[in-house]
C-alpha positions in Angstrom: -22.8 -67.7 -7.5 -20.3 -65.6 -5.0 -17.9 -65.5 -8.7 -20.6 -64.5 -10.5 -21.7 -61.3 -8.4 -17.5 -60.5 -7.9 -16.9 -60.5 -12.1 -20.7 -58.6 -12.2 -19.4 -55.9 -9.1 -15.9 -55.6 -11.2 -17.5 -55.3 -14.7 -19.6 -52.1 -12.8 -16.9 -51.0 -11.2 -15.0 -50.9 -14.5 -17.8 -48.7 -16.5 -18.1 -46.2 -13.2 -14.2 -45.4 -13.4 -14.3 -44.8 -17.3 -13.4 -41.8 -19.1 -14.9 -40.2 -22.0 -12.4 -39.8 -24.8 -13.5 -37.0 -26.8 -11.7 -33.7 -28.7 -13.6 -30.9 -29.2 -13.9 -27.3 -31.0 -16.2 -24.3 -30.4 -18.9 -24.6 -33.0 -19.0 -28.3 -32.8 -21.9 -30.0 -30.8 -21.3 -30.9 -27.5 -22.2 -34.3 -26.3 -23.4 -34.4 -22.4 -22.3 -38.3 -21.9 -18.9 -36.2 -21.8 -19.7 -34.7 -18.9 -19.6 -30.9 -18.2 -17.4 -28.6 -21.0 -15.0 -26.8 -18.6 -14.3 -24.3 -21.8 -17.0 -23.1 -24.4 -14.2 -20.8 -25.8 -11.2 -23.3 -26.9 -10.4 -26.6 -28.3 -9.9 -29.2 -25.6 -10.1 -33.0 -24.8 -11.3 -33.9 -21.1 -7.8 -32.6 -19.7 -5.6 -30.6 -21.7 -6.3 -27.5 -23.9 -5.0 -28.0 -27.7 -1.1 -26.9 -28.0 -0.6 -27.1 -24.5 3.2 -27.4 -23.9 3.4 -29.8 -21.2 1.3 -32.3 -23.4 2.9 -33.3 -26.8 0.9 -36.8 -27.0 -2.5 -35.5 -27.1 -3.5 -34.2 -30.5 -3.1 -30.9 -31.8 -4.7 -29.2 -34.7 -8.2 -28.2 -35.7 -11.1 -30.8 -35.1 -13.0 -32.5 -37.8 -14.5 -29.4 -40.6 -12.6 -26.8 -38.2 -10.1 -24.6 -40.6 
């Protein structure tokens, strides 16, 4: 029983520590299990703004329908 409730309190704290992966573009709608948008007025992800120079992994270019 004592394994059981350690795998259930790592399985919890596993779903409290994740991050919602998103990318999004003004005029797209805004999902609120994301979390607060910290910028109506550009395209972001949860960290880093599109074209940001200090973050050539991430993606850069227009979202999905966005010219």
């Amino acid at each position: 029983m004592t394994a059981g409730l350690g795998l259930a309190a790592v399985g919890a704290a596993g779903v409290a520590q994740a991050q919602p992966d998103y990318h999004w573009c003004p005029g797209q709608p805004w999902d609120p299990a994301w979390g607060d948008n910290w910028d109506w007025a550009r395209c972001h992800d949860a960290h880093y703004y599109d074209g940001d120079p200090h973050d050539p992994g991430h993606w850069h270019g227009p979202g999905p329908g966005q010219p």
